[in-house]
Every structure is written in C-alpha cells, then in structure tokens.
C-alpha positions as CSV (number, residue, x, y, z in Angstrom):
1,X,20.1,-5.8,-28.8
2,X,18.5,-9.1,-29.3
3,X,15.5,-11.1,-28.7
4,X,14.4,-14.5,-28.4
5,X,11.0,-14.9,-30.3
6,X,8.8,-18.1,-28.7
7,X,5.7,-19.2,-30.9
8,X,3.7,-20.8,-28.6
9,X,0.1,-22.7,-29.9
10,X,-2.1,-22.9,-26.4
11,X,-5.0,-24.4,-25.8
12,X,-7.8,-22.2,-25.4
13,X,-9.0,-23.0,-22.0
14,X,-5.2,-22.6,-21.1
15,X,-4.5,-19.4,-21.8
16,X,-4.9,-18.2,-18.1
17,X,-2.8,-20.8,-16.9
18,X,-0.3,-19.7,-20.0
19,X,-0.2,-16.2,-18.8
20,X,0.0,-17.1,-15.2
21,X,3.2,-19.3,-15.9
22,X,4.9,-16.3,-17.9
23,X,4.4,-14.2,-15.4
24,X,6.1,-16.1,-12.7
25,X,9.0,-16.1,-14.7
26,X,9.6,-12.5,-15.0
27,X,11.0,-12.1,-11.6
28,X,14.0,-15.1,-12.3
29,X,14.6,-13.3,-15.9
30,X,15.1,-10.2,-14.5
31,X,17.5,-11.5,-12.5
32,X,19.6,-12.5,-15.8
33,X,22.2,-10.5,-17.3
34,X,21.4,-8.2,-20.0
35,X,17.7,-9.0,-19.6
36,X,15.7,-5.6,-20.8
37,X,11.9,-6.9,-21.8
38,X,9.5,-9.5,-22.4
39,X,6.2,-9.1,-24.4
40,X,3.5,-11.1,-24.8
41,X,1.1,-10.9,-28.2
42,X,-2.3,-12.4,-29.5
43,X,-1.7,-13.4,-32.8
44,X,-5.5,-14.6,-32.8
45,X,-7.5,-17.8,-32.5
46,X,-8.7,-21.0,-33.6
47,X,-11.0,-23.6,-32.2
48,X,-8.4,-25.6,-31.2
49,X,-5.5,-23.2,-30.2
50,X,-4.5,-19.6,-29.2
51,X,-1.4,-18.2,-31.1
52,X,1.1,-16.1,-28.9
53,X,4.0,-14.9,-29.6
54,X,6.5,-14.1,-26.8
55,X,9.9,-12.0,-27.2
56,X,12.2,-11.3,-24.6
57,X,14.7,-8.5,-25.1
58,X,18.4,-9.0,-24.5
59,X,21.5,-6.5,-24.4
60,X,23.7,-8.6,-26.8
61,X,23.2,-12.2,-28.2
62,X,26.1,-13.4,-25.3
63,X,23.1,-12.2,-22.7
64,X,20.2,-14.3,-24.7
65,X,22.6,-17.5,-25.0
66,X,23.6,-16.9,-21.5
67,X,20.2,-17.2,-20.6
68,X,19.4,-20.2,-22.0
69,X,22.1,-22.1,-20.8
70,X,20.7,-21.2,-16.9
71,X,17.6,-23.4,-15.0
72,X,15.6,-20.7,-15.0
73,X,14.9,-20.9,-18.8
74,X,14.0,-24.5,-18.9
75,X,12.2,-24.4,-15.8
76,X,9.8,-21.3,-17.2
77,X,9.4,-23.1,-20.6
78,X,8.1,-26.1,-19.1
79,X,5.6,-24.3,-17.0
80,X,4.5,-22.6,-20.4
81,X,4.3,-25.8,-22.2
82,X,1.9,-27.4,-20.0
83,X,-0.7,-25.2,-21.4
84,X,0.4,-25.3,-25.3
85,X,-0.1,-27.5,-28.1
86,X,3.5,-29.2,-29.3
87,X,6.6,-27.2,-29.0
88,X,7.2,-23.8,-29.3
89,X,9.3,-22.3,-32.5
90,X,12.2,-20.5,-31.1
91,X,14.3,-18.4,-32.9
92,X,16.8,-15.7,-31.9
93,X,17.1,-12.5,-33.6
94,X,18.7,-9.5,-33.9
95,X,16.5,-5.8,-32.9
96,X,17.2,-3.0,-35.7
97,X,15.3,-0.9,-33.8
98,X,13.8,-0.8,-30.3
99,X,12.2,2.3,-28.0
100,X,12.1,0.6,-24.9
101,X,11.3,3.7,-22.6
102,X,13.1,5.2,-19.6
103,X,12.2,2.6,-17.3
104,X,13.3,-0.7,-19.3
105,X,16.7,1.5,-21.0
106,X,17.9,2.1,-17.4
107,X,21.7,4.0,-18.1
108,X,23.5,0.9,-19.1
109,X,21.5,1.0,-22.7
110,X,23.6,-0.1,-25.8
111,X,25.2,2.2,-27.8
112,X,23.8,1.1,-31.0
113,X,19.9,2.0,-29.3
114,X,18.0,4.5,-30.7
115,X,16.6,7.2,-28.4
116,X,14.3,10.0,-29.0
C-alpha cells in the first residue's frame, strides 16, 4: 500500500470550509481505483494557521499516480486550497504497516497487508 501525505496550513476561520471541501471529495475518490482511506489530522495551531495533515491510502503506487493524473484530484485540491495558506507539501509514500479494518480491507486487500 501507499499513501499520499498533503500538509496543508489553513487559515483558522477556514477550517470548516477546509473540512467541508474534503469531504465532498470523498465520494469522487472512492470512485478511483485502488482507493482504500483518507484521514484527516490536527497537527495543532497557531495564530495565523491550522496544521492538517491529510493521507489518502492507495492499493499500490500505480493506484496513487493514477489518481493524480484524473480531474477529480485537481479539482478537490483546489477546493482545499481556497481555505489554506500557500501550497500544500505533497509527498507519496510507501505504508509498512496499516490495520485498516474490515470495512476499508474489503476481500481485494494486498497480500503484503497485515491482518490480525
């Protein structure tokens, strides 16, 4: 597996509209192949900005690149940035270790995913 990991810096007062954004996308991404999570985290607060983190989960890096390459991506990033400050850091990387739970593993889960 693989995930796409987004720094975002939004404003505070944004964070609502932030939120609101991401969660309209979730519908497009899991129409994408090899799509399996996305996750939102607080990595705290400043006067001027909110830090949050965002990683979508992919079956393979061919899935993640795949998904970038297709409207939706660009279209839900630019919805996002309205409420941040500058660009995001993106960076793709590879999952050593993921417990996803029944409901996101579905029976098409990796052979290389641990399960308990």
């Amino acid at each position: 597996m693989y995930a796409r990991v987004t720094q975002f810096h939004i404003l505070p007062d944004q964070l609502p509209q932030f939120l609101s954004a991401l969660q309209s996308a979730i519908p497009h991404a899991r129409q994408q192949k090899g799509f399996r999570a996305l996750l939102a985290l607080h990595g705290g607060a400043t006067a001027s900005s909110v830090n949050v983190r965002v990683i979508s989960i992919w079956n393979s890096i061919e899935d993640l690149q795949a998904g970038e390459q297709n409207f939706y991506f660009y279209q839900a990033l630019a919805k996002v940035l309205a409420a941040s400050k500058g660009f995001p850091l993106i960076e793709s990387q590879e999952v050593l270790f993921a417990d996803l739970g029944s409901e996101s593993t579905g029976g098409d889960a990796p052979s290389n995913e641990t399960r308990f």
